[in-house]
N, C-alpha and C positions, 0 to 999 in steps of 0.2 A: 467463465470468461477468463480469458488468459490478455494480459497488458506486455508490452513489451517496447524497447524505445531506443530507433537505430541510432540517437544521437548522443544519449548517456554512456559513461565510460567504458571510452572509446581505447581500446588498448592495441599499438603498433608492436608487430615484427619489422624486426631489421630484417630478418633474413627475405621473407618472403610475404605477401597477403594475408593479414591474418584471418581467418575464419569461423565465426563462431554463429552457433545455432540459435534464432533467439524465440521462434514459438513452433511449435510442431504441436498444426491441429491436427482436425479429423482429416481433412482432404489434403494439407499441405506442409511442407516446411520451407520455414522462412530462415533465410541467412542472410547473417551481414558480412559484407567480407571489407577491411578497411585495406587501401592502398598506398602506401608511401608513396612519392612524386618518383617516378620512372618503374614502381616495381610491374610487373607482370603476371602473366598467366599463360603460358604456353598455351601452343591449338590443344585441344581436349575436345571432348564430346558427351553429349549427356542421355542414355537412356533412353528418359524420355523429356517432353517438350518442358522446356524453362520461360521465365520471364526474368529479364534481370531490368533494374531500374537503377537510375544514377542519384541517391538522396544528396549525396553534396561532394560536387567537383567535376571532373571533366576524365573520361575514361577514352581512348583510342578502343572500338570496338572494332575487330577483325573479323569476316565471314568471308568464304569464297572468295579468299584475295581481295577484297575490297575491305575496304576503309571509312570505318561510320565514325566522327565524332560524338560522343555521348556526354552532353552536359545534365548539371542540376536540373530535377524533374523530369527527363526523358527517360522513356521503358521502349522495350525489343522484347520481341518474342521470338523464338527458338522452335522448331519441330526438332523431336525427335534424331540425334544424331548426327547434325550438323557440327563440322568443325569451328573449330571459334578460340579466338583469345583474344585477351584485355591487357591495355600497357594505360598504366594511368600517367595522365599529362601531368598532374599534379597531386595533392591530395585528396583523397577521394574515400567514398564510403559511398558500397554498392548494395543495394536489394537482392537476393537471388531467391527467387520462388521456386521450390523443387516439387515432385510430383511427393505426393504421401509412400508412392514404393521406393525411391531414388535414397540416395544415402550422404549422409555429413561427410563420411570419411572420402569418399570419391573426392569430392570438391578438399577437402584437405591434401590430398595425394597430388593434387592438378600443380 
């Protein structure tokens, strides 16, 4: 059994999202990514299919030109290679569910 707790120390980049890994099971890895109020995530794209979930704050979530607001508790799901970027309205700390072959450093490179 692996524990792990998106809300415990929480630690900000200035410069950009910070990213950190916080359980990689058998089928998944889980990342938290914390957002300072306006930081971003350029369009990127993922492999394969993602979930990303909003634990706390409000995230501007971009797909196909269009514009989702993403508050506290809401999740989106991703196929495969979809372009996509995230501008957080505020402070925010986001879920990313990666596939078990996908990798940390992709999502740190974004």
């Amino acid at each position: 059994m692996k524990v792990a707790s998106f809300l415990k120390n929480i630690k900000f980049n200035k410069m950009k999202p910070a990213v950190s890994l916080l359980l990689d099971t058998d089928f998944s890895k889980e990342i938290r990514v914390v957002f300072e109020k306006g930081q971003t995530m350029e369009d990127h794209q993922a492999p394969f299919a993602i979930i990303v979930q909003v634990v706390k704050g409000c995230i501007a979530f971009g797909v196909n030109e269009e514009e989702k607001l993403l508050n506290t508790g809401d999740i989106i799901s991703l196929k495969p290679h979809v372009v996509h970027n995230l501008t957080a309205i505020e402070e925010s700390i986001v879920r990313l569910s990666l596939s078990k072959s996908d990798t940390v450093n992709r999502v740190k490179n974004v």
